[in-house]
HTML snippet that shows the backbone in 3Dmol.js (N, CA, C, O; Angstrom):
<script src="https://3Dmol.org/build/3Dmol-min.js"></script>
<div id="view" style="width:600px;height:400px;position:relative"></div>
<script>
const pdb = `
ATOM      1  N   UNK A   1      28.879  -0.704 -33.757  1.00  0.00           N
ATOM      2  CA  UNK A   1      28.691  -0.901 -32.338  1.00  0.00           C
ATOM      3  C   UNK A   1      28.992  -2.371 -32.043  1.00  0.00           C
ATOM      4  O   UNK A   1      28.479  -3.330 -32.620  1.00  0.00           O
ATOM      5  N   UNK A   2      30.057  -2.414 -30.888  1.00  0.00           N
ATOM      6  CA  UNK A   2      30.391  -4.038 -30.666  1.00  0.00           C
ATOM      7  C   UNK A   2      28.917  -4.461 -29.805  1.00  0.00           C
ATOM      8  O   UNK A   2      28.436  -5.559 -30.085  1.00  0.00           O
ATOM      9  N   UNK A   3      28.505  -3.964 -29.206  1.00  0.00           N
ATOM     10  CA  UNK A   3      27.779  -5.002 -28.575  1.00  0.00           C
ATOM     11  C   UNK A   3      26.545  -3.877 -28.257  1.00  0.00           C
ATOM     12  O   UNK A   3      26.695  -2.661 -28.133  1.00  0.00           O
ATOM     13  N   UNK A   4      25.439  -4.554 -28.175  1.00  0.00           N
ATOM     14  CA  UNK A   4      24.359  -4.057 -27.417  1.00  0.00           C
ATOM     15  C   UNK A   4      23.296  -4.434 -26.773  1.00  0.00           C
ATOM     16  O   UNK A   4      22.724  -5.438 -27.198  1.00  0.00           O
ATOM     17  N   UNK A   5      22.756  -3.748 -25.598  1.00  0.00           N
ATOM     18  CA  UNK A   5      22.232  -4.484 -24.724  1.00  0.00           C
ATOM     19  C   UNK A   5      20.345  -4.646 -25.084  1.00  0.00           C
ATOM     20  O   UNK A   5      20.037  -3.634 -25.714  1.00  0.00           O
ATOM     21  N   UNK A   6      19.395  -5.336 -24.930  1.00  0.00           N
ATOM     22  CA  UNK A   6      17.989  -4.822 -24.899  1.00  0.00           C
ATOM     23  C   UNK A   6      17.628  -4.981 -23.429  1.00  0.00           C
ATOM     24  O   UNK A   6      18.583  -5.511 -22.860  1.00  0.00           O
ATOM     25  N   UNK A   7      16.898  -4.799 -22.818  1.00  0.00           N
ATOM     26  CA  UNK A   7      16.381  -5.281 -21.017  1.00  0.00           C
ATOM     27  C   UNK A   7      15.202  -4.601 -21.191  1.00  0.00           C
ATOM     28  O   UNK A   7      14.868  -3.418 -21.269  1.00  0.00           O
ATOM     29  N   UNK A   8      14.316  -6.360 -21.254  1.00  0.00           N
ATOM     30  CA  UNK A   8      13.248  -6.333 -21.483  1.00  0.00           C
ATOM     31  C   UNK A   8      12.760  -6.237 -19.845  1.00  0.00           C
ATOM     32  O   UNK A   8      11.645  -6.031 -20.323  1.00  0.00           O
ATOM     33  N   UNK A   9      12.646  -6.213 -19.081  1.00  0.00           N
ATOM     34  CA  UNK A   9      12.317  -5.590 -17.578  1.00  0.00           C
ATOM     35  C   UNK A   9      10.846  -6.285 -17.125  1.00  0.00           C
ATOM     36  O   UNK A   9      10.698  -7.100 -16.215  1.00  0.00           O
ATOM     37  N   UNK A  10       9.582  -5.626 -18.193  1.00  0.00           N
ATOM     38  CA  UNK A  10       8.389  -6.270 -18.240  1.00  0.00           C
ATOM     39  C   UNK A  10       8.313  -7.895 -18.732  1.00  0.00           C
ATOM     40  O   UNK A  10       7.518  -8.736 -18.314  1.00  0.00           O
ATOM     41  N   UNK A  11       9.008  -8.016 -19.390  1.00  0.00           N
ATOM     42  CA  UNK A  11       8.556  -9.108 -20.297  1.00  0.00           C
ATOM     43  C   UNK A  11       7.578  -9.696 -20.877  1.00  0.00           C
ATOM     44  O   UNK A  11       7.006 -10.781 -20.779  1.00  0.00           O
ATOM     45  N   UNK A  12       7.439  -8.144 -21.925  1.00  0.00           N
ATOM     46  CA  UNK A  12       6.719  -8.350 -23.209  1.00  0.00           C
ATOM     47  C   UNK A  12       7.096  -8.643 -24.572  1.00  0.00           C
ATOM     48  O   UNK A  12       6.256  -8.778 -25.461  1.00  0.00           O
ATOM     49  N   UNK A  13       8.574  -8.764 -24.792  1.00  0.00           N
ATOM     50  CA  UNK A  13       8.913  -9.377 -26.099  1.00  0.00           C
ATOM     51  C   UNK A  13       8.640 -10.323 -26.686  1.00  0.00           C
ATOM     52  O   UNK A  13       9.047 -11.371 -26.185  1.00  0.00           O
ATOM     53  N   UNK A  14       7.998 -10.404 -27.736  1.00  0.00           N
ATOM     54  CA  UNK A  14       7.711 -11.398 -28.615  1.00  0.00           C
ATOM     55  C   UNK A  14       8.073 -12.960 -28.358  1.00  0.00           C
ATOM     56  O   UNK A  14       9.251 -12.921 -28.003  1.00  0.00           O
ATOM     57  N   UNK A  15       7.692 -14.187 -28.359  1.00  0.00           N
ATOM     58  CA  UNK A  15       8.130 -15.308 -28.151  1.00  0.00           C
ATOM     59  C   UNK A  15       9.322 -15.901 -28.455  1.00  0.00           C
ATOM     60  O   UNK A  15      10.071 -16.618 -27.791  1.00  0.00           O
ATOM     61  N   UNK A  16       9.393 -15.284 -30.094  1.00  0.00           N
ATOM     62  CA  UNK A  16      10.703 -15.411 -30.554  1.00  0.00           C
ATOM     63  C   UNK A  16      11.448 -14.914 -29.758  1.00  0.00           C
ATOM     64  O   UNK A  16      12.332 -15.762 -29.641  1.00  0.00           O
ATOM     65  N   UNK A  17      11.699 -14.061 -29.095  1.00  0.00           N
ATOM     66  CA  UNK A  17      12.724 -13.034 -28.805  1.00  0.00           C
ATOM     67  C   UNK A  17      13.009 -13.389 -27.972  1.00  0.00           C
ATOM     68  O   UNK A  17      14.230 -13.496 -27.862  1.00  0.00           O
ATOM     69  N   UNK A  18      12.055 -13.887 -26.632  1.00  0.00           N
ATOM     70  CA  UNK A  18      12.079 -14.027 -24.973  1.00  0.00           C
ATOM     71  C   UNK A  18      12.206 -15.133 -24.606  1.00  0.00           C
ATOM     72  O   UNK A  18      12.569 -15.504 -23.490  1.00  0.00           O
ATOM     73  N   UNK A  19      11.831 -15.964 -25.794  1.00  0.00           N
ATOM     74  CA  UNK A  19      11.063 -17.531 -25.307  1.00  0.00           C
ATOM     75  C   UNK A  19       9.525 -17.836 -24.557  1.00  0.00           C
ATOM     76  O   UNK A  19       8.624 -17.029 -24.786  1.00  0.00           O
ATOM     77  N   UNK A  20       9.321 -18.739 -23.871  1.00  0.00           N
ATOM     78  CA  UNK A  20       7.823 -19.238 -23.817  1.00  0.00           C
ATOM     79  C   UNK A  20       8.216 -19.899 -22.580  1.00  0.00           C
ATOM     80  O   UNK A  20       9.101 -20.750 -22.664  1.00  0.00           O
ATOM     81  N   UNK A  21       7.618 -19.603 -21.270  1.00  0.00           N
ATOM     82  CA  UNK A  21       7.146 -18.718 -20.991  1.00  0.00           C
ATOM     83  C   UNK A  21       7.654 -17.134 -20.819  1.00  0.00           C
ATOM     84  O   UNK A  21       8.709 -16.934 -20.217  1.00  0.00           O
ATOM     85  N   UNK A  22       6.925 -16.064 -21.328  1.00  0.00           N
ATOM     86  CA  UNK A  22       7.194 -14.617 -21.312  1.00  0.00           C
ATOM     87  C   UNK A  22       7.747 -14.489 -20.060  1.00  0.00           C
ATOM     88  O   UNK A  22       6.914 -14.658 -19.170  1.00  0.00           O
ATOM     89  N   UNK A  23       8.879 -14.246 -19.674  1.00  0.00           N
ATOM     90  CA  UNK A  23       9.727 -13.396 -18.667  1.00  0.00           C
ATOM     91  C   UNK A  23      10.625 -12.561 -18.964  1.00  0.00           C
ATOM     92  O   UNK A  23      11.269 -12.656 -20.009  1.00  0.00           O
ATOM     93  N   UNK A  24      10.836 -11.443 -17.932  1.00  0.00           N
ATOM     94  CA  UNK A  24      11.834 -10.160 -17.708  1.00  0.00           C
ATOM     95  C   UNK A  24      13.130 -11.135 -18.296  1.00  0.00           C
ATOM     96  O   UNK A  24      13.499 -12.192 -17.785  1.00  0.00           O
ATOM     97  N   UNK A  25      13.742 -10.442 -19.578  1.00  0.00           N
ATOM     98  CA  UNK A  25      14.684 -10.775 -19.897  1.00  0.00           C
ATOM     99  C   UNK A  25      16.155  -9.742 -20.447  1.00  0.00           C
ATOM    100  O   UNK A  25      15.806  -8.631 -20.845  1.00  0.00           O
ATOM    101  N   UNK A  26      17.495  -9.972 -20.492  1.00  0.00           N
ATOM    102  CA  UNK A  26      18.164  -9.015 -20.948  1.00  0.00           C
ATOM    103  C   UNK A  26      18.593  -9.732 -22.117  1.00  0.00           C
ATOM    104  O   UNK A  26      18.616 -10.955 -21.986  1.00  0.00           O
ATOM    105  N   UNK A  27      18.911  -9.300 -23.140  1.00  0.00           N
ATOM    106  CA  UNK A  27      19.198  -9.906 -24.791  1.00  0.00           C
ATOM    107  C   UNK A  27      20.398  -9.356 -25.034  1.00  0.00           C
ATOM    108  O   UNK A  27      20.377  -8.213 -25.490  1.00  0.00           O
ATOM    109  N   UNK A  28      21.526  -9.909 -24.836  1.00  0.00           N
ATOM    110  CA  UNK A  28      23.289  -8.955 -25.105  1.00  0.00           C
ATOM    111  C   UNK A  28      23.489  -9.357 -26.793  1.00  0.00           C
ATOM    112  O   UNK A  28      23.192 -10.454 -27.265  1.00  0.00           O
ATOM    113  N   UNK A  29      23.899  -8.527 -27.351  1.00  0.00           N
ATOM    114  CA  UNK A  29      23.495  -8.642 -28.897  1.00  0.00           C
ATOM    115  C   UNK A  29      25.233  -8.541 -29.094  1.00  0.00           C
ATOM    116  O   UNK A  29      25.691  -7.484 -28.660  1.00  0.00           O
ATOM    117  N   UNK A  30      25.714  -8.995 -29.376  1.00  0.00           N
ATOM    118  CA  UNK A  30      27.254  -9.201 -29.717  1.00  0.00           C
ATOM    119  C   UNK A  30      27.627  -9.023 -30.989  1.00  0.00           C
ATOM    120  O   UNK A  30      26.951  -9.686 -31.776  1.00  0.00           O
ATOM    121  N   UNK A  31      28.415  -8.401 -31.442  1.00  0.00           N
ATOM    122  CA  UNK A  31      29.190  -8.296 -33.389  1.00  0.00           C
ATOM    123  C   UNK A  31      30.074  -8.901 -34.049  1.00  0.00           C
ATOM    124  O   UNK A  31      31.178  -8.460 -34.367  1.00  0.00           O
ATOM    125  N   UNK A  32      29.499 -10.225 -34.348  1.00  0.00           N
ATOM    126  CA  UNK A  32      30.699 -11.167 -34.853  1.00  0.00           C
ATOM    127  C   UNK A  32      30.834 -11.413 -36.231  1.00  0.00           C
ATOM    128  O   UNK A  32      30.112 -12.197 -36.848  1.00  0.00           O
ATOM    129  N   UNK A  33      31.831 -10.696 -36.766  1.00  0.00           N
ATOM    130  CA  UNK A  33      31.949 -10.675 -37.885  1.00  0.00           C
ATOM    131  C   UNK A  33      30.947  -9.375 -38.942  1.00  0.00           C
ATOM    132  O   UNK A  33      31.210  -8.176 -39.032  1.00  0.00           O
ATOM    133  N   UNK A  34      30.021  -9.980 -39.487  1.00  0.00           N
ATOM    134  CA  UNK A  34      29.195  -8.832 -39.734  1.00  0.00           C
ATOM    135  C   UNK A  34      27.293  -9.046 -39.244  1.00  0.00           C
ATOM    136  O   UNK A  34      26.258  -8.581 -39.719  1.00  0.00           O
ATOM    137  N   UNK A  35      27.587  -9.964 -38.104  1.00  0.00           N
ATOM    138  CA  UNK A  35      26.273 -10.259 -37.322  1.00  0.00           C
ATOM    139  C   UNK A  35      25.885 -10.242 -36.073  1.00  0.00           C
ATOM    140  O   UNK A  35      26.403 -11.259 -35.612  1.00  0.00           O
ATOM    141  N   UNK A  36      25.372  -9.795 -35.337  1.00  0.00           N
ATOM    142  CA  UNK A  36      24.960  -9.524 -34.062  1.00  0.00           C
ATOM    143  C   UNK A  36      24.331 -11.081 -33.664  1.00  0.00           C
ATOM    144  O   UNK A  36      23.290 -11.466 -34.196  1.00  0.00           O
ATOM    145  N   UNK A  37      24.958 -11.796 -32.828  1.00  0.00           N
ATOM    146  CA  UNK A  37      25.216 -13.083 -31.917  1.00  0.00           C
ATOM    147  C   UNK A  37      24.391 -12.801 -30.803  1.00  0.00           C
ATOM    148  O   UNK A  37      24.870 -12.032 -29.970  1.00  0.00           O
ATOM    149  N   UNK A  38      22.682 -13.481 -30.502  1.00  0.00           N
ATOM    150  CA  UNK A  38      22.199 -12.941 -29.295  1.00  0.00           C
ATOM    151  C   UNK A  38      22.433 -13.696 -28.145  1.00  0.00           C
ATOM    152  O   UNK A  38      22.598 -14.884 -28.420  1.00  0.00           O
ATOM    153  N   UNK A  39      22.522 -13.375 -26.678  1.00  0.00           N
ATOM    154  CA  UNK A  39      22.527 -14.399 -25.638  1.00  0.00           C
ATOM    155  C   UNK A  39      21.390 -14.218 -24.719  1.00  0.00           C
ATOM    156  O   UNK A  39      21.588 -13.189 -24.073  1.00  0.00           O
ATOM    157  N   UNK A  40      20.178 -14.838 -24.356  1.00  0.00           N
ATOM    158  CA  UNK A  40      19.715 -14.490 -23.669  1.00  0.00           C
ATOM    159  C   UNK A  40      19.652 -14.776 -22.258  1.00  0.00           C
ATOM    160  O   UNK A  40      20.115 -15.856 -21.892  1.00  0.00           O
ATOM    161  N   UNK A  41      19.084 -13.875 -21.272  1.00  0.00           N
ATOM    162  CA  UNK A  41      19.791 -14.134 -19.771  1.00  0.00           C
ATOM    163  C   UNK A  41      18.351 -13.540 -18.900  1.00  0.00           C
ATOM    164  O   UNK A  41      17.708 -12.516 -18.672  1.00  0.00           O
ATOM    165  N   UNK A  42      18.389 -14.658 -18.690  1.00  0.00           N
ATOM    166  CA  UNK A  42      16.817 -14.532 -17.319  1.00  0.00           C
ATOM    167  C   UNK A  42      17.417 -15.095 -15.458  1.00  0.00           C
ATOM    168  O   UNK A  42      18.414 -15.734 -15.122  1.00  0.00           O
ATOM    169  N   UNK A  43      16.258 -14.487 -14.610  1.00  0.00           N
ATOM    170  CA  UNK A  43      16.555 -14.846 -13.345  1.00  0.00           C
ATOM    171  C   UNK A  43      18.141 -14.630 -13.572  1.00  0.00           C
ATOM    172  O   UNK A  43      18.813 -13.847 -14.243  1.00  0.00           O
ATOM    173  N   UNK A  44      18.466 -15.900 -12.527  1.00  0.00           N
ATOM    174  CA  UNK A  44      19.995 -16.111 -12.075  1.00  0.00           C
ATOM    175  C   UNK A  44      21.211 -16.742 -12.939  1.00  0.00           C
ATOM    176  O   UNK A  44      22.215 -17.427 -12.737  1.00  0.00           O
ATOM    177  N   UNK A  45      20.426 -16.008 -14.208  1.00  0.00           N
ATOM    178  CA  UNK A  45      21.374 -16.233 -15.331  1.00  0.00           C
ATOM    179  C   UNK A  45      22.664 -15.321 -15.683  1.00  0.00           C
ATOM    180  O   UNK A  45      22.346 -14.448 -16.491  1.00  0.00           O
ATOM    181  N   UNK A  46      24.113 -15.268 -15.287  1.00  0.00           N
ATOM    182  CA  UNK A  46      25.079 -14.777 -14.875  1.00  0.00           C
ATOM    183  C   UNK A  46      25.284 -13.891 -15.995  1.00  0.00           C
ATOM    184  O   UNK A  46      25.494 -14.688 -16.909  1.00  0.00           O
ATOM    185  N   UNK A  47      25.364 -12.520 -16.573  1.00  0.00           N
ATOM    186  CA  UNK A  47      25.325 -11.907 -17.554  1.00  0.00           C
ATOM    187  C   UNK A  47      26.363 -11.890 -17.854  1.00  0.00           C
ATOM    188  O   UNK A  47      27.103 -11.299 -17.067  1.00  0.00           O
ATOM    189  N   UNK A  48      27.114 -12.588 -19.297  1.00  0.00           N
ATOM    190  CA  UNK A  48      28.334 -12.560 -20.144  1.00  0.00           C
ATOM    191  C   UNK A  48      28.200 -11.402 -21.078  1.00  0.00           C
ATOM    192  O   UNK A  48      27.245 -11.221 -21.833  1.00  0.00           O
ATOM    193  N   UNK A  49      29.606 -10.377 -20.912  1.00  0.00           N
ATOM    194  CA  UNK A  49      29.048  -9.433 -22.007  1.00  0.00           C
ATOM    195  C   UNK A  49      31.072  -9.462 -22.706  1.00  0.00           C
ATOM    196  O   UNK A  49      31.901  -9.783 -21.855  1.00  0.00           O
ATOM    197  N   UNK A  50      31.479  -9.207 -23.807  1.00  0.00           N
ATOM    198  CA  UNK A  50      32.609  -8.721 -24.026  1.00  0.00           C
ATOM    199  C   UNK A  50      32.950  -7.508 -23.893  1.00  0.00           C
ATOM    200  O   UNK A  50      34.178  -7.425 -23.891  1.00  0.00           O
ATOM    201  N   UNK A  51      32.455  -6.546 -23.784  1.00  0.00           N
ATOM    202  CA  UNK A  51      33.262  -5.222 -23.336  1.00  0.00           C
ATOM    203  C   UNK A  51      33.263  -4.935 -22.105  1.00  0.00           C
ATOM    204  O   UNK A  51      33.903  -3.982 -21.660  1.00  0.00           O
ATOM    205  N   UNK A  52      32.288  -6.000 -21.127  1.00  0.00           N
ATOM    206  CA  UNK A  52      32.534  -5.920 -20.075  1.00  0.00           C
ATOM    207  C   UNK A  52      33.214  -7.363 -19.413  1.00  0.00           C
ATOM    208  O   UNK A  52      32.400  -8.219 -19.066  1.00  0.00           O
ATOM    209  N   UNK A  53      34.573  -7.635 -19.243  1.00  0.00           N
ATOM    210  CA  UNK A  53      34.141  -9.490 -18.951  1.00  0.00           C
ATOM    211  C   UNK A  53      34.551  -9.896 -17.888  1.00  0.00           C
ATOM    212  O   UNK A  53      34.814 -11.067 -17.615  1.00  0.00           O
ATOM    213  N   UNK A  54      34.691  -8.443 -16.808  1.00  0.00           N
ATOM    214  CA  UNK A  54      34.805  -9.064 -15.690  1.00  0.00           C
ATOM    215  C   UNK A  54      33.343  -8.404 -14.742  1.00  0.00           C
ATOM    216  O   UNK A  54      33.425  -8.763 -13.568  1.00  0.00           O
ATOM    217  N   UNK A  55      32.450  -7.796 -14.942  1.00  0.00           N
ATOM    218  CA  UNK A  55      30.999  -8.168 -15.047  1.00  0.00           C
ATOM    219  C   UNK A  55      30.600  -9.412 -13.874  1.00  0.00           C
ATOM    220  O   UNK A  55      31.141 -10.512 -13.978  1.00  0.00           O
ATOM    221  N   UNK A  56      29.657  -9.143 -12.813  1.00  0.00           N
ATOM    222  CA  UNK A  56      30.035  -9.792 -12.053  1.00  0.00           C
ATOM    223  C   UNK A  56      28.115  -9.607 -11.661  1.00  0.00           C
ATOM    224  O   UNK A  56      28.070  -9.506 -10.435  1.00  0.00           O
ATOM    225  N   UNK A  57      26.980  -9.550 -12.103  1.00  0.00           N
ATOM    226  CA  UNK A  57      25.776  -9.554 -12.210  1.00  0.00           C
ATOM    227  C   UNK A  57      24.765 -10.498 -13.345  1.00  0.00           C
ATOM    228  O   UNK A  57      24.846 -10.620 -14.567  1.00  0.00           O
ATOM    229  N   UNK A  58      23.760 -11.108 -12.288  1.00  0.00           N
ATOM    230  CA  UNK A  58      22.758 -11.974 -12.871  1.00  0.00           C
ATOM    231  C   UNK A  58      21.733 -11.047 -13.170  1.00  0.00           C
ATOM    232  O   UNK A  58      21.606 -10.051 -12.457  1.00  0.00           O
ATOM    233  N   UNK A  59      20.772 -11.303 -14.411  1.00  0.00           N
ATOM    234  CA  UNK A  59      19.985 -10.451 -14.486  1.00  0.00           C
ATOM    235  C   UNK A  59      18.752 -10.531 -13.757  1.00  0.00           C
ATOM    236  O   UNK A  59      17.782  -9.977 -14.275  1.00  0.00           O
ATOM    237  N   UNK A  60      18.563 -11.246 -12.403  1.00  0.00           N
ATOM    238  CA  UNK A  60      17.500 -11.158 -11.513  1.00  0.00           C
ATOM    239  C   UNK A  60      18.391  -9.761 -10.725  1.00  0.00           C
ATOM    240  O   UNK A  60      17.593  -8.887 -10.387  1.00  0.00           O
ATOM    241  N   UNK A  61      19.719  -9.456 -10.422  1.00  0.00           N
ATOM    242  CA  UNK A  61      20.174  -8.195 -10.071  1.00  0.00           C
ATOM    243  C   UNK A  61      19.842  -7.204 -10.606  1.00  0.00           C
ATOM    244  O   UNK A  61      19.576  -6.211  -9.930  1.00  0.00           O
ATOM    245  N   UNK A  62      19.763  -7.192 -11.986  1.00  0.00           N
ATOM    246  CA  UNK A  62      19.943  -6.160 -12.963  1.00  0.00           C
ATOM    247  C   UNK A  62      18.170  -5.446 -12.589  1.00  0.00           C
ATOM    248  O   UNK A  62      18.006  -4.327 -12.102  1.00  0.00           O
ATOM    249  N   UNK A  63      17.268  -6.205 -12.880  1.00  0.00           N
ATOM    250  CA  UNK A  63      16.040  -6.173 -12.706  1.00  0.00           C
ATOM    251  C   UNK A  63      15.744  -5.656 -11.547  1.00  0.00           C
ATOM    252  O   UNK A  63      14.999  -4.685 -11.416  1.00  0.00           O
ATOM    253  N   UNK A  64      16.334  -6.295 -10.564  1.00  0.00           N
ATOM    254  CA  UNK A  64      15.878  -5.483  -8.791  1.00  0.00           C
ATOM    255  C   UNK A  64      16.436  -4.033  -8.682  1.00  0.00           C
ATOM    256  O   UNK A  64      15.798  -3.101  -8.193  1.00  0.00           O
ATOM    257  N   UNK A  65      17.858  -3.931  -9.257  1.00  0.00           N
ATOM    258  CA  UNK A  65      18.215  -2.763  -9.172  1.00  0.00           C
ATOM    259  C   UNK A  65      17.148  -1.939  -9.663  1.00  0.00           C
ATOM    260  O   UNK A  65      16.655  -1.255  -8.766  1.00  0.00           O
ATOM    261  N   UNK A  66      16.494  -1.739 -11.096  1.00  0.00           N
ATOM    262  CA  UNK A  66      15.442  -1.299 -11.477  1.00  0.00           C
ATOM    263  C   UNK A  66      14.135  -0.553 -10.676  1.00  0.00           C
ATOM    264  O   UNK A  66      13.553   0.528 -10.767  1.00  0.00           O
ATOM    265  N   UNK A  67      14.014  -1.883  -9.764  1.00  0.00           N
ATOM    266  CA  UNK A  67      12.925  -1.652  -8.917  1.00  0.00           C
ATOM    267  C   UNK A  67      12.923  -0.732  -8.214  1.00  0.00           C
ATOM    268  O   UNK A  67      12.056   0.142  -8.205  1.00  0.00           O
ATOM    269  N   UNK A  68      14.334  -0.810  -7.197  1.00  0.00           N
ATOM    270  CA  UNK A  68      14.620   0.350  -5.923  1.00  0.00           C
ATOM    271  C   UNK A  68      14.498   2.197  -7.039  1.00  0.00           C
ATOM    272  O   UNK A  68      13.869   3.196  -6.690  1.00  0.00           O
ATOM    273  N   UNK A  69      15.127   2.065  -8.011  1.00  0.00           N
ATOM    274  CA  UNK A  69      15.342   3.123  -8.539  1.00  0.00           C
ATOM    275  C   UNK A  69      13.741   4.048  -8.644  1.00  0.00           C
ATOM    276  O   UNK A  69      13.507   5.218  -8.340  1.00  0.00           O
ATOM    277  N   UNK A  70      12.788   2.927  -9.223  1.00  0.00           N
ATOM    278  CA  UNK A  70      11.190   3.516  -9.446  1.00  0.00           C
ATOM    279  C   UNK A  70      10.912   4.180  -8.273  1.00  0.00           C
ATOM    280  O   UNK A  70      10.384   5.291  -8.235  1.00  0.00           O
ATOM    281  N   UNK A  71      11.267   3.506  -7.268  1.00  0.00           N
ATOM    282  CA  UNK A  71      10.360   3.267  -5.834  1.00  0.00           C
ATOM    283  C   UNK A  71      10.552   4.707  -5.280  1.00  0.00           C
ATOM    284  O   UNK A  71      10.048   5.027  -4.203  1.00  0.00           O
TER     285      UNK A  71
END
`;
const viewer = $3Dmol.createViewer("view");
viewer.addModel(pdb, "pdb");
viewer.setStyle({}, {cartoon: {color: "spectrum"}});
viewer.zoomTo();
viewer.render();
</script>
């Protein structure tokens, strides 16, 4: 798998994972070589992905979209 996504939504992942302070985060896990490359992307942080790279969403979007969907 080239790439994969996590969307942590709540933001309960581990410190390692999320950083400090705990926030809603998306983690794009990339395959370079024989290792998965993480990027992480909070608020109005512009989401870079390679199989997608003309991708045109911050993950404070990604997250709201979420919301309307529950509601």
């Amino acid at each position: 798998m080239p790439e994969y996504w996590i969307v942590d939504y709540l933001g309960i992942g581990g410190r390692e994972y999320i950083g400090k302070p705990k926030q809603p985060t998306i983690t794009i896990c990339t395959l370079v070589e024989d290792e998965y490359q993480k990027q992480l992307f909070q608020n109005k942080d512009q989401l870079i992905s390679s199989i997608f790279p003309n991708l045109q969403l911050t993950a404070q979007q990604v997250f709201a979209a979420g919301l309307s969907v529950e509601m």
